[in-house]
C-alpha positions, 0 to 999 in steps of 0.5 A: 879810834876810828870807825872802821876799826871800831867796826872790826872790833864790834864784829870780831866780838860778835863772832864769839858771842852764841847766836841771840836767836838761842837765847832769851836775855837781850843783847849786852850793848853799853852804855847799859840802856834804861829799859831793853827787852828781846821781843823776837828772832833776829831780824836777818839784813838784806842786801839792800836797806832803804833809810827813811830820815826826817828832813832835818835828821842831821848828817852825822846821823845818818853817816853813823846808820849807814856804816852800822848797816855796812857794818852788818853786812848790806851791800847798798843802803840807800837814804831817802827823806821822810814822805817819798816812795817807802818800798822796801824789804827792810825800812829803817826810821830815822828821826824824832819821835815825835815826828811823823816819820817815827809816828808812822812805824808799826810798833808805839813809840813813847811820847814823853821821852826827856831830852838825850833820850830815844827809843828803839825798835828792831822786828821784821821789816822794820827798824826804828830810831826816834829821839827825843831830840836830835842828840837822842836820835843819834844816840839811837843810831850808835846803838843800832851800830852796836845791836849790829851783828854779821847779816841780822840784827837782834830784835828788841825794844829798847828805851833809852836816856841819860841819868846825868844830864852832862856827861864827858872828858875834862881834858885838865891834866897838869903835864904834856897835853894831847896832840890836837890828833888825840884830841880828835879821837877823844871827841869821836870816842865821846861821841861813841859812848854817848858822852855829850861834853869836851872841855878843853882845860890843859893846864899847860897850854900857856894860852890857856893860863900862864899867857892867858892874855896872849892870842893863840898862833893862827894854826893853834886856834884852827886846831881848836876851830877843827876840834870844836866843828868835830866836837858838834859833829859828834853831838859833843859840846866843846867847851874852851876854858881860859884860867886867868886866875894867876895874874888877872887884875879883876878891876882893871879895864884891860884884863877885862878887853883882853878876857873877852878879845880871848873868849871872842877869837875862840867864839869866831872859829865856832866855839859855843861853850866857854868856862872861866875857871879860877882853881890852883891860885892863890887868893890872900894876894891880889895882882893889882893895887887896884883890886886891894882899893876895889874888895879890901884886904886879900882874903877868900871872901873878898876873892870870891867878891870880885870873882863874882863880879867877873864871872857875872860879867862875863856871863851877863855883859859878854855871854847873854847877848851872843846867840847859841851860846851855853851858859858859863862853866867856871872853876872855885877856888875852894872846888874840892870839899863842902864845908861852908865858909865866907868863900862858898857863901859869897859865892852862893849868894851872888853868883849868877844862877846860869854859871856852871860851876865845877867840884871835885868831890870831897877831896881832890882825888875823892876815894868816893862820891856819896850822895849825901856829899853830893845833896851837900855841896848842891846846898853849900853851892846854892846849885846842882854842881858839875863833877869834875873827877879827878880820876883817872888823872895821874899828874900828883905825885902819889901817882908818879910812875903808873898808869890808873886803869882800875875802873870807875868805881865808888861813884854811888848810884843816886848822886845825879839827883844833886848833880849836874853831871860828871866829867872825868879828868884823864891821864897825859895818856889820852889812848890809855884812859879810855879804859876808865872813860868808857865807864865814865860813860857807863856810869853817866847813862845809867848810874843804877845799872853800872856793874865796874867788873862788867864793863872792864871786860866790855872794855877789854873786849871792845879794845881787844877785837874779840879776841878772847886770848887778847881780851884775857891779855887785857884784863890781866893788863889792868889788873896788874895797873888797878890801884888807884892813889889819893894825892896827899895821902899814904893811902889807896881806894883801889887796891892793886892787882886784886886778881893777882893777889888772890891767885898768889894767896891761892898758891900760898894756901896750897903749897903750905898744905903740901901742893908742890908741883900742883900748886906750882901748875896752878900759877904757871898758867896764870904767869904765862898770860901775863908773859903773852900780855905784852905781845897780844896788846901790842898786836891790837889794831882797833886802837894802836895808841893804848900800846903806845901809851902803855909801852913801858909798862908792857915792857915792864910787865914782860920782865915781871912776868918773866921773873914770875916764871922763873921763881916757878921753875925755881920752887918746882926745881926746889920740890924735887930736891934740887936746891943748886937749880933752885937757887940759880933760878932764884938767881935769874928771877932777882936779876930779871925783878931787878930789870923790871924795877928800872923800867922809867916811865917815858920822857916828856910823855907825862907830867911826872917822871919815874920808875915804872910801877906795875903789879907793886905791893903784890907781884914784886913781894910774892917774888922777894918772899918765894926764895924762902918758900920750902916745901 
C-alpha cells in the first residue's frame, strides 16, 4: 500500500465526511488518540507552508510533513531548520517537545510525555508535532496526514501515546511466505498505523529453521538488508528470528559458531533485533549424545536448562557487546498456557531478565486474552511477556479454506498493564490481513478506547477510497469471512457472517407472519450488495493486493449471492402461485450453490489447501431450507 494511493484514499474519504467547521465532535483519526479535543474552526492551508524542523528531525519525518501538506492541497512546502527566518502565513513545528523549536510555539506543550508519545497542535498560523522522542514525532506527523483534509486542516489539540509498549506484525505463518514486496508494504502499512515491530519468523524459509546453519544466498540477505533499512525508516524495529530448535546440539561448539556466524551476517547488513525462538519442537529428545552428557535424560526441565544457557549466551556473550543492539526475543516451548511446571520454573529462575519472551495466550489460537491471564503468565514467567497472537493466522486445519477477517476482538482492555506488548501473526495473505492488523494497531495504541465495529468500518473505508457503495461492499466482504476458528477444537470465538444471519432470521420472522413479497424485498437489497461486492472490491486501486489475496473467495461470494437472488425469485414466483417457476428457480439457485461450494482455494498461495468457505453455516443453510419455504 503505497503513500500515494494512501493519500487518495484519505481524500476521497474526507469528501464524504460533513465539514468539521459544522461540527463540535473532533475529527475520527485511528489509532484512537489518548486525548483530542476541537479548540476552533479549520485552520484553511495556503498555497505555501513554511516547515520549521529540529536539526535532527529525521528525514522520513519530514517526508511524511510535506506529503500530508501536498496531500491538502499546498502547492509549495518548504522545510527550514529550527533558528532561521520563520516568515510565514502558516509555521508548521516540527521536532521534540522538549525542544525549543516545539517550546517556541504559542500553544503550551506537555512536558512529561512517556516514550512514543507526541502532542499535537493545529490553530491559525500554527501547526505543532512535538514528540517525546523521535518515534513520537513521527507518529505526530502521520497524524497530521491523517487530520488532512482538501484545503484545511481541523483545529485540535491532541495528546497522544502508546497503551502497550510494543506493537506490530509477527510474520510466523507456517506455509508460503511473503514476497520480499509484500514484506515491504507490510513494514510501510506498520509505519502508517504507528506499530513500531516486524518480526521476521516464517516458518518456511529454510534459513530460518530447517537450515537454520546454512548462510542465506547473497540476494536473499540483501532482501532482508532492504527490509531492515525500510523497517527503521519507518520507525519500525525489524527484528530477524532464527528457530535452530529442531536440530541444534546446545553443548556442541559448532552449533554455537554456526548460531552467531548467522546472527552475525544479518547484523552486518543492518539488523539490529534478533529472536531465538525455540517452539514446535520436540523436547523429550536431544539431538546430540553430547546434550544427553551436558543436562541428563531428555525431558521439559533439562530442556529448559540448556535453553537457558543458549539463550543467556547469546544474550550475554554474542548481544551485550555489539552497540545498538535490542535485547533478545525468544520463543518457549511451552508458549501457549500459564500453568506452572518444571519448564516455566526453569526458565523463570534462570533466564536473563533482558530476553523478551514471546506467549500466545491461554490456548495457541486464544478465544480471548484476560487480564487476569495475563497477571498470570507475568508471574509464571517472572517477566511481562511479549504477545504473539496467533490471529489472524490461518495455517491449522480448522481454518483451512477461509480467510480470517472478523476484527480483533476479545483482547480485554488492561491486559498491557502485565504485557510487553502484542504482535499479531497473519495469514499467508500478507494484503488481506490488513483488516485485522489495522485493528491490532487500534487496539495496541489505545486499548481502552477500541470499539472492533468502529474500526472495520474505518478499515473499510481506509481500503474503500471513500466510497461509500465500495465501502458497503467491503463490510458486507468481511461479514461474510467474520468467523474466527480454534485449532484443536469444533468450536469458533467469532461467529459467522453475524450481519447476515440477522437479515435472514429478519426474512424468516417475516415471511412465517405472512410478509410475502415485502419480506422478499427486504432481502433483495441486501442480495444484491453481495452480487456488487465482487466487482466494486475488485475495482479498489488503494491496495490492489487485498483482491488478489481474496480473488477466490470474491469469486465464490459471486456465485453465493447469485444462488441467493435466484432462491428470491424462486419464493417470490412461489408467492404468486407459480410453483413450475419456483421450482425451476430453486433449480438454478442449487446449481449455482453447488458451483460456489467447488470454489478452491488457491494453489500454493496458502498453507492449507481447500474448498473455499464463505458465509458457511448461514448462507448456504438459508439456501438448502428456502425450497421448503411456503407461504
Amino acid at each position: 500500500m503505497r503513500r500515494t494511493a494512501l493519500a487518495v484514499a484519505l481524500v476521497a474519504a474526507a469528501v464524504v465526511v460533513p465539514a468539521p467547521a459544522q461540527a463540535a465532535e473532533p475529527p475520527e483519526i485511528w489509532p484512537a488518540p489518548q486525548r483530542i479535543e476541537r479548540v476552533g474552526a479549520d485552520v484553511e492551508l495556503p498555497a505555501e507552508v513554511l516547515v520549521v524542523a529540529d536539526a535532527d528531525t529525521d528525514e522520513s519525518t519530514r517526508r511524511v510533513v510535506v506529503d500530508a501538506l501536498h496531500d491538502g492541497g499546498v502547492g509549495d512546502v518548504v522545510v527550514v531548520d529550527h533558528g532561521g527566518e520563520e516568515t510565514a502565513s502558516l509555521v508548521v513545528r516540527v521536532g521534540l517537545a522538549s525542544g525549543d523549536n516545539v517550546r517556541s510555539a504559542s500553544v503550551a506543550v506537555p512536558s512529561d510525555l512517556p516514550a512514543e508519545g507526541y502532542f499535537a497542535s493545529v490553530v491559525p498560523g500554527e501547526v505543532v508535532l512535538g514528540g517525546a522522542d523521535g518515534d513520537g514525532t513521527y507518529h505526530a506527523a502521520q497524524t497530521l496526514w491523517e487530520l488532512m483534509l482538501p484545503g484545511r486542516i481541523p483545529s485540535v489539540r491532541i495528546t497522544d501515546y502508546p497503551s502497550n509498549r510494543v506493537r506490530g506484525v509477527v510474520e510466523g505463518a507456517y506455509g508460503p511466505q511473503w514476497t520480499h514486496a509484500e514484506e515491504l508494504d507490510q513494514i510501510e502499512f506498520a509505519g502508517r498505523v504507528k506499530f513500531n515491530s516486524f518480526v521476521y519468523a516464517p516458518k518456511d524459509d529454510p534459513y530460518h529453521r530447517d537450515q537454520w546453519r546454512t548462510p542465506y544466498p547473497a540476494a536473499r540477505l540483501a532482501e532482508l538488508a532492504e527490509s531492515a533499512r525500510s523497517a527503521a525508516d519507518h520507525h519500525v524495529r525489524f527484528t530477524y528470528a532464527l528457530a535452530p530448535g529442531l536440530s541444534i546440539c546446545y553443548s556442541g561448539s559448532a552449533d554455537w559458531t554456526a548460531l552467531t556466524a548467522k546472527l552475525r551476517s544479518l547484523y552486518d547488513v543492518g539488523v539490529r533485533s534478533f529472536s531465538v525462538p525455540l517452539d514446535d519442537i520436540d523436547y523429550d529428545k536431544w539431538n546430540c549424545a553430547a546434550d544427553q552428557q551436558r543436562y541428563g535424560t531428555p525431558n521439559a526441565e533439562h530442556a529448559a536448562r540448556a535453553q537457558v544457557e543458549l539463550l543467556n549466551r547469546v544474550q550475554r556473550e554474542f548481544l551485550a557487546p555489539l552497540p545498538g543492539v535490542a535485547p533478545l526475543q525468544t520463543v518457549p516451548t511451552e508458549y501457549w498456557d500459564t500453568e506452572d511446571s518444571p519448564y516455566k520454573s526453569t526458565i523463570r529462575a534462570g533466564l536473563d531478565s533482558r530476553v523478551v519472551l514471546m506467549w500466545t495466550g491461554v490456548g495457541v489460537t486464544p478465544t480471548s486474552i484476560e487480564v487476569f491471564e495475563a497477571a498470570d503468565a507475568e508471574a509464571v514467567w517472572g517477566r511481562k511477556p511479549l504477545v504473539w497472537d496467533n490471529y489472524p493466522v490461518n495455517d491449522y486445519p480448522e481454518a483451512t479454506g477461509r480467510l480470517l477477517l472478523g476484527p480483533c476482538a476479545e483482547r480485554k482492555p488492561g491486559i498491557s498493564a502485565h504485557l510487553t506488548g502484542i504482535t499479531a501473526n497473519p495469514m499467508n495473505f500478507a494484503h488481506a490481513s490488513k483488516v485485522v492488523l489495522f485493528g491490532v494497531a487500534d487496539f495496541t495504541w489505545n486499548e481502552a478506547a477500541y470499539d472492533p465495529v468502529r474500526n472495520a468500518r474505518q478499515y473499510a473505508q481506509w481500503l474503500g477510497g471513500g466510497d461509500p457503495d465500495t465501502v458497503a461492499a467491503l463490510l458486507a466482504f468481511f461479514d461474510l469471512n467474520h468467523l474466527a476458528p480454534v485449532t484443536g477444537e469444533d468450536t469458533t470465538w467469532q461467529d459467522q457472517a453475524p450481519v447476515l444471519a440477522e437479515r435472514l432470521d429478519r426474512f424468516r420472522r417475516d415471511w412465517a407472519a405472512g410478509g410475502g413479497h415485502d419480506a422478499v424485498d427486504a432481502l433483495w437489497d441486501y442480495a444484491w450488495l453481495l452480487y456488487q461486492a465482487p466487482e466494486r472490491i475488485r475495482a479498489i486501486t488503494v491496495d490492489e493486493g487485498f483482491a488478489r489475496d481474496a480473488d477466490a473467495w470474491l469469486d465464490a461470494t459471486r456465485l453465493w449471492s447469485d444462488s441467493l437472488l435466484v432462491t428470491l425469485n424462486a419464493l417470490a414466483a412461489r408467492v404468486d402461485g407459480d410453483e413450475d417457476g419456483a421450482r425451476r428457480w430453486f433449480d438454478e439457485a442449487a446449481d449455482l450453490a453447488a458451483q460456489a461450494a467447488a470454489v478452491q482455494s488457491p494453489e500454493g498461495e496458502t498453507y492449507l489447501e481447500g474448498p473455499v468457505l464463505v458465509g458457511d453455516g448461514v448462507l448456504d443453510v438459508f439456501l438448502r431450507e428456502a425450497p421448503d419455504l411456503w407461504p
